[in-house]
C-alpha distance (Angstrom), angle and dihedral (degrees) to the residues before:
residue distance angle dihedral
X1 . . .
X2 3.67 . .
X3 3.91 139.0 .
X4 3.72 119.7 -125.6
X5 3.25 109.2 179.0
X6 3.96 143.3 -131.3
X7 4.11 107.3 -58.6
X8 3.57 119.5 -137.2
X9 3.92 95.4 -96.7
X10 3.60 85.5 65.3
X11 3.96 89.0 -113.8
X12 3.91 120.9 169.3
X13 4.00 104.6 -84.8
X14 3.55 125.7 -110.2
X15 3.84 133.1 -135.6
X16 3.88 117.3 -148.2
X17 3.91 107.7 -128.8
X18 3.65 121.8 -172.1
X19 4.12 83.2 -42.4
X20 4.12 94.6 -39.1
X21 3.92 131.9 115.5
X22 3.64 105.7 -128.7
X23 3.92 115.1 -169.7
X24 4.16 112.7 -138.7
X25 3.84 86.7 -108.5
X26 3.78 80.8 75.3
X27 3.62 100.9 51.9
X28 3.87 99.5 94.2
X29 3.48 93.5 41.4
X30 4.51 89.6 52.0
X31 3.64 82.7 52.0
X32 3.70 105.4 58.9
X33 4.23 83.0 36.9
X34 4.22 79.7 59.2
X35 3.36 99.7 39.9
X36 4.02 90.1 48.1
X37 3.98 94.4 46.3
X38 3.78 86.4 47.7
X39 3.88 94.5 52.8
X40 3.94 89.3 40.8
X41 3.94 85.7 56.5
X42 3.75 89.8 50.5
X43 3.63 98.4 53.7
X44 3.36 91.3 42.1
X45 4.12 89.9 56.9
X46 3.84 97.4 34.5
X47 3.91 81.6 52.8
X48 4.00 89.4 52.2
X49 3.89 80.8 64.0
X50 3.31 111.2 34.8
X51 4.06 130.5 -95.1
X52 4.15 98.6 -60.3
X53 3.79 92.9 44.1
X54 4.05 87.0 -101.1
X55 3.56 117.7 162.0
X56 4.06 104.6 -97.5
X57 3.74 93.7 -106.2
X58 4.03 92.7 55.7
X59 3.59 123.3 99.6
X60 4.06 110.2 -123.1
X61 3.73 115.9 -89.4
X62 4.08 94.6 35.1
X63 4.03 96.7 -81.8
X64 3.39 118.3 150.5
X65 3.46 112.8 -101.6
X66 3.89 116.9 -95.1
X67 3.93 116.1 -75.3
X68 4.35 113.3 -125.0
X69 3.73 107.0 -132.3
X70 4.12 123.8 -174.9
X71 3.82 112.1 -152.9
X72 3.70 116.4 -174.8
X73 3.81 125.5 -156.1
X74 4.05 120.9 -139.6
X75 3.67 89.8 -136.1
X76 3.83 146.6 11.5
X77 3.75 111.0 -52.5
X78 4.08 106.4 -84.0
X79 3.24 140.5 141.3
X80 3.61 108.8 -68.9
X81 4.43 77.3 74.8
X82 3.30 95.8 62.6
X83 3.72 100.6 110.7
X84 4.16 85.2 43.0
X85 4.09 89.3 64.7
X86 3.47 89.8 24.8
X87 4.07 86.5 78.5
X88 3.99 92.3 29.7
X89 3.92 89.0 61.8
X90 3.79 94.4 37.1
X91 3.89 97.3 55.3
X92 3.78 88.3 -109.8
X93 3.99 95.6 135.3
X94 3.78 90.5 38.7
X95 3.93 91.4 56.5
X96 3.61 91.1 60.2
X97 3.51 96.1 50.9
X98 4.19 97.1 -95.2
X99 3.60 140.1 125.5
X100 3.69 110.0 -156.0
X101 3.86 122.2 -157.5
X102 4.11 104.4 -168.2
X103 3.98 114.9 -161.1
X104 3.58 136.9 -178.4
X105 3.96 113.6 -135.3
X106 3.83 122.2 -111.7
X107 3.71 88.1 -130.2
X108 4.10 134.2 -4.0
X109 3.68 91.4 -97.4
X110 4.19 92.7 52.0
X111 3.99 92.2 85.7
X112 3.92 105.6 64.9
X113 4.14 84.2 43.7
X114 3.16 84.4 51.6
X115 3.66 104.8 51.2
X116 3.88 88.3 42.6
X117 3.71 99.4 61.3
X118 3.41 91.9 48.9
X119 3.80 93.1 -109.9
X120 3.63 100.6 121.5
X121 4.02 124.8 31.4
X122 3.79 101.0 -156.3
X123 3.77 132.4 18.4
X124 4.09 143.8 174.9
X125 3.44 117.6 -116.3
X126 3.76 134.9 167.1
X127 3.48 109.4 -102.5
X128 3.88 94.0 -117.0
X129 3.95 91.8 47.6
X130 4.29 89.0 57.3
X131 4.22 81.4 47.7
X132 3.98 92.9 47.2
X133 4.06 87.6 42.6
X134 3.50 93.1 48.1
X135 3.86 99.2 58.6
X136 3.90 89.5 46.0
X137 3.88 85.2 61.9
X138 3.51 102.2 -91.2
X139 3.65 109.8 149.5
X140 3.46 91.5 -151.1
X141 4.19 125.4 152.4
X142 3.99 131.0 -160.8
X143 3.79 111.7 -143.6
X144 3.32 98.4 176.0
X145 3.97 154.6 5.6
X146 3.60 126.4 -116.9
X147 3.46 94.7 -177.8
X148 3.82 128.8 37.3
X149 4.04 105.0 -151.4
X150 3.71 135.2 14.1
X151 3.58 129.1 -61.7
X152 3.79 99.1 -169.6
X153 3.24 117.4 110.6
X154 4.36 148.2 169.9
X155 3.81 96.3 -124.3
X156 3.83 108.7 -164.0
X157 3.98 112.1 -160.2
X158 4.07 92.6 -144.9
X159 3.71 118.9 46.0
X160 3.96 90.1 -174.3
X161 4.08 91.2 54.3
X162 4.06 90.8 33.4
X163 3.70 121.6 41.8
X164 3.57 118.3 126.4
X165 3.67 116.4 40.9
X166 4.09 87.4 -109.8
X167 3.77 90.2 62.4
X168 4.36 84.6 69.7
X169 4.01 80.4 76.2
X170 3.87 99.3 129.4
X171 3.38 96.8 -7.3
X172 4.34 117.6 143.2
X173 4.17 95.0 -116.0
X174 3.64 121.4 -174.0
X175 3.86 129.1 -136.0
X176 3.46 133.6 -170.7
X177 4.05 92.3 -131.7
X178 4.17 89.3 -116.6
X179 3.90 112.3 122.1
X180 3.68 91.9 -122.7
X181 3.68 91.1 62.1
X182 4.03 92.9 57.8
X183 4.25 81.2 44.2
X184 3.85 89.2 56.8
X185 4.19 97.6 37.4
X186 3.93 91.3 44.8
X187 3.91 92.0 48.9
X188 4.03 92.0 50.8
X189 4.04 96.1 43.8
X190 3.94 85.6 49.5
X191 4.14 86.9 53.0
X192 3.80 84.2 64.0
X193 3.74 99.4 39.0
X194 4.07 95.5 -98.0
X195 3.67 135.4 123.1
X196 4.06 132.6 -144.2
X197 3.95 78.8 -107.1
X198 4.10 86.8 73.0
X199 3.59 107.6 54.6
X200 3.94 119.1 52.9
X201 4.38 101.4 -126.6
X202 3.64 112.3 -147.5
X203 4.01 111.2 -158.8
X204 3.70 107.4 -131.4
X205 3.20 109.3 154.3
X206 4.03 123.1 -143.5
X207 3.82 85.8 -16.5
X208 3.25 105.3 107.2
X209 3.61 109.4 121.9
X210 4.01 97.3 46.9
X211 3.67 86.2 47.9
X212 3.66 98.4 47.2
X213 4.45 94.7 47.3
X214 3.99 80.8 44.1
X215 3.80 92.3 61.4
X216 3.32 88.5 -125.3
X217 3.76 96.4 131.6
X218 3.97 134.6 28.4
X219 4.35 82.5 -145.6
X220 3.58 148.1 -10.7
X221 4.20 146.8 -164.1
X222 3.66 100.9 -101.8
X223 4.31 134.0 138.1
X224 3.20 106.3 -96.0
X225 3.72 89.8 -149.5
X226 4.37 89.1 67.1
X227 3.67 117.1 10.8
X228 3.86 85.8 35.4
X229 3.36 101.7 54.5
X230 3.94 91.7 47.0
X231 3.83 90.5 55.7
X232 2.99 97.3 42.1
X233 3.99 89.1 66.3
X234 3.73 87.1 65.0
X235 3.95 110.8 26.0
X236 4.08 140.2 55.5
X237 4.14 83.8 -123.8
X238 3.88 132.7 164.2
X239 3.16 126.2 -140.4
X240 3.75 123.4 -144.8
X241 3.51 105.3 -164.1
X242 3.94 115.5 -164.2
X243 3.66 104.8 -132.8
X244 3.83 87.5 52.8
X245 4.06 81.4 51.5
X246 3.52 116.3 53.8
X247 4.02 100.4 -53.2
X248 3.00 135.2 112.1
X249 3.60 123.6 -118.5
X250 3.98 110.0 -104.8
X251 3.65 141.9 143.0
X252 3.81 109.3 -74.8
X253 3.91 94.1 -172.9
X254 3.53 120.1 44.8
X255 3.91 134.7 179.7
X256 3.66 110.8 -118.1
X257 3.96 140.1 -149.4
X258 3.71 135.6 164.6
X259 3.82 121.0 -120.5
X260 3.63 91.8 -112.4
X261 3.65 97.5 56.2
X262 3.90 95.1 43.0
X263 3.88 79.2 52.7
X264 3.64 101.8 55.9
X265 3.60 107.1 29.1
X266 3.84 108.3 20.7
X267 3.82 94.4 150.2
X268 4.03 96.9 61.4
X269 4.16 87.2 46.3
X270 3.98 89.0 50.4
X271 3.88 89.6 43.8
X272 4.06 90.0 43.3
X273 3.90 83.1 56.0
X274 3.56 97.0 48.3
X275 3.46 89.7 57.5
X276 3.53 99.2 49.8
X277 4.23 86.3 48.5
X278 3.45 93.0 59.7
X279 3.69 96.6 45.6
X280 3.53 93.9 51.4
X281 4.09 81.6 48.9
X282 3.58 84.9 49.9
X283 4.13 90.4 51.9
X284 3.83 93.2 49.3
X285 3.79 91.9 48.2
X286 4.19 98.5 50.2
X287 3.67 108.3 8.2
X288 3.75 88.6 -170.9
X289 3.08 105.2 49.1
X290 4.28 89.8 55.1
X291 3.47 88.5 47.2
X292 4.27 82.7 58.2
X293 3.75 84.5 53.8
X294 4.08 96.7 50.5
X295 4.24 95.7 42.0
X296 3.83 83.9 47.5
X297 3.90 95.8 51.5
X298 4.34 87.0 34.3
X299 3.90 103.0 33.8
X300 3.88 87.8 167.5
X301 3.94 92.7 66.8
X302 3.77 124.9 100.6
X303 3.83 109.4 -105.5
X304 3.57 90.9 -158.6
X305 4.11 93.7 49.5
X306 3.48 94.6 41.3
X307 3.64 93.7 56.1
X308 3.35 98.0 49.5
X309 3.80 90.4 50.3
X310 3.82 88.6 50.1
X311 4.18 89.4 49.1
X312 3.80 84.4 62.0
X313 3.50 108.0 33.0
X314 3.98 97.2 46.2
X315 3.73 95.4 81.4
X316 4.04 92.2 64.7
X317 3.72 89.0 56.0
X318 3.29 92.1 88.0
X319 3.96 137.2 -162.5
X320 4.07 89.5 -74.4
X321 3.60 144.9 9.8
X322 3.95 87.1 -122.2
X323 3.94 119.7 133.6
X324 3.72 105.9 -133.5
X325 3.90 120.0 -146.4
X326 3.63 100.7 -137.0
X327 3.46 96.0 43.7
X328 3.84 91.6 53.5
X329 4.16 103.6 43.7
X330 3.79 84.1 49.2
X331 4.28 80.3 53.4
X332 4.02 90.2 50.3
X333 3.41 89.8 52.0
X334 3.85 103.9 50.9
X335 3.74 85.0 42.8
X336 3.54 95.5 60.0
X337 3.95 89.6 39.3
X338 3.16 89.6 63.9
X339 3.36 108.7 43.3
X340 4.04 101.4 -108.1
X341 4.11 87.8 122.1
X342 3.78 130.2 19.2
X343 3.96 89.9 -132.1
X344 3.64 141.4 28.0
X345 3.63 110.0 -79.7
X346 4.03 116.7 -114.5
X347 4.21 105.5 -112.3
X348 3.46 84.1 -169.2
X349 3.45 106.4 46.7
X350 3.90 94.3 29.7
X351 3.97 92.6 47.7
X352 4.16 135.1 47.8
X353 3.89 95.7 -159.1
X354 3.85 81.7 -173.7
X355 3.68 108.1 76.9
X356 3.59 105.9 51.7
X357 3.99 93.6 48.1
X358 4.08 129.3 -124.4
C-alpha cells in the first residue's frame, strides 16, 4: 500500500491498493480487510503444522515422538506372556511413549541374533541361554525376570511306576539336546542317588509331549509350567521339578538387552520394563481378565489350555520383575557345577539390578 498524497485542490487523498484508489473514508474498513486476510493466512499456516505450530511430524504438546521397540518371545505365545500383552492390549507401552512390536522366534537360537544385529531391542531368553551367549561374546544383559523360580522339570509319564527320583533307574528319558537340560536331569537323578550313567537319554528335541502319550519314553526335561500341564490332562505323571531337586531357585525367564542398546537408549528399555511390571501386576490381580488380553492378541490359542497353564504358572510370577543377587550367584554357580558354562558367570556384567527395581 502506498501514500499519495494531498493534490493541489486540496481533494481527499488516495491510497494505492493492489492498483485501486481508495478514498480515506475507506481506511478503517482496508484495515479490518488486512487484519482479516492476515489472520486467515495464519490459520491457514499454523494448520499446515498442526494446532501448537509443531512441525507436522511432532506429537502435540512438544513430546518426542513415540520410540519403536521389537520384543521377541523365546517360545510360542502362551501363558507365561500374559503380563507382556497384558500391557500391549491395555495401552501400557503407549502411555510411556512406546510402540511395542512382540514376535515369536523362528527357532530358539533366533533371539540373541536378533538382539545382536540390532534387529530386535529386547528379547526372552532362558537364563542359561543369556549365560551360554555371554561367554561366546555376546554382550548380552538381563533387565529383568519374568518368572521367579524354575520351570524345568523331569516329567515322568506314570506316577505309580515313577515316584521318587530313584525309580528313573533304567528308565528311556528324553532330552531336548540343550546343555541345560542334562544340568536339570543330572541334578534330579543325583536327588535320588543316580547318575546320567543310569538312565538311557534319548535326544528329542521339543517333543516331549507326543513322545511321552506315545509311550515312547518313561520321562523327559520339560517346564512344568507348559508341557506339564498338557500331559498332565492325559497321564498319572510326576513331576520332578529342579528347584525341589538340587537347584537352586532362580529366574528361568529373563528379559534381555544388549549393551549397546541399554547404552543408547536406556530410558525406552526402563519404560518397556515398566510396562511389562505392571502387566504382570495386572495378571496377578485379575487372572481373567489378562488372560482376555493374551486370547485377544493370540486368537488361535486354546482358552481352556491356556488357562490352565496360567493357573499353574501364576505363582512364579512373583511380586516384581526384579533380579535378586543372591538368587542369581547361587545360579552362576550351579551352572558352572554342572557344566552349562566353563566359568562363573559375571552378575555384574551379565545383570543391571537397576532397571527392574528392589
Amino acid at each position: 500500500m502506498q501514500n499519495s498524497g494531498v493534490n493541489a485542490a486540496g481533494s481527499i487523498s488516495t491510497f494505492q491498493f493492489a492498483g485501486l484508489d481508495l478514498d480515506l473514508g475507506c481506511r478503517a474498513q482496508m484495515s479490518r480487510i488486512v487484519a482479516s486476510l492476515a489472520a486467515a493466512l495464519a490459520s491457514l499456516s499454523l494448520a499446515a503444522c498442526g494446532d501448537d505450530g509443531a512441525e507436522p511430524d511432532a506429537p502435540s504438546g512438544g513430546a518426542p515422538a513415540s520410540r519403536d521397540l521389537e520384543l521377541i518371545l523365546d517360545f510360542q505365545p502362551s501363558a507365561v506372556h500374559t503380563g507382556i500383552y497384558a500391557a500391549s492390549e491395555r495401552g501400557l507401552f503407549t502411555d510411556r511413549g512406546l510402540v511395542v512390536t512382540i514376535r515369536e522366534p523362528g527357532a530358539s537360537t533366533d533371539a540373541p541374533k536378533l538382539l545382536r544385529s540390532g534387529r530386535a531391542d529386547l528379547a526372552i531368553l532362558d537364563i542359561h541361554d543369556l549365560a551360554i551367549a555371554r561367554e561366546r561374546g555376546a554382550e548380552l544383559i538381563g533387565v529383568a525376570a519374568l518368572v521367579q523360580r524354575p520351570m524345568a522339570a523331569v516329567i515322568a509319564a506314570d506316577s505309580s511306576v515313577v515316584s521318587d527320583p530313584a525309580d528313573l533307574a533304567g528308565k528311556r528319558v528324553g532330552v531336548t539336546g540343550l546343555p541345560s537340560d542334562d544340568a536339570v536331569l543330572e541334578s534330579v537323578l543325583a536327588s535320588g542317588g543316580l547318575s546320567l550313567a543310569d538312565v538311557e537319554t534319548v535326544t528329542i528335541g521339543f517333543d516331549a509331549v507326543p513322545a511321552l502319550l506315545g509311550g515312547k519314553l518313561d520321562a523327559a526335561t520339560a517346564f512344568w509350567s507348559a508341557e506339564g500341564v498338557r500331559l498332565a490332562e492325559s497321564l498319572p505323571t510326576r513331576e520332578f521339578r529342579v528347584d525341589e531337586f538340587g537347584a537352586p531357585s532362580y529366574p528361568e525367564l529373563v528379559l534381555v538387552t544388549t549393551a549397546e542398546r541399554l547404552a543408547e537408549d536406556r530410558r525406552s528399555i526402563e519404560a518397556a520394563v515398566d510396562a511389562i511390571a505392571a502387566g504382570y501386576e495386572a495378571t496377578v490381580e485379575d487372572p481373567d481378565a489378562a488372560l482376555a488380553d493374551l486370547l485377544a492378541a493370540v486368537p488361535e490359542l486354546d482358552e481352556e489350555q491356556q488357562r490352565a497353564q496360567l493357573d499353574a504358572v501364576i505363582g512364579a510370577f512373583g511380586d516384581s520383575r526384579a533380579l535378586d543377587p543372591a538368587s542369581l550367584a547361587q545360579w552362576a554357580q550351579w551352572d558352572l557345577e554342572h557344566g552349562i558354562v566353563e566359568k562363573l558367570p559375571d552378575i555384574n556384567a551379565a545383570f543391571d539390578l537397576e532397571i527392574a527395581g528392589n
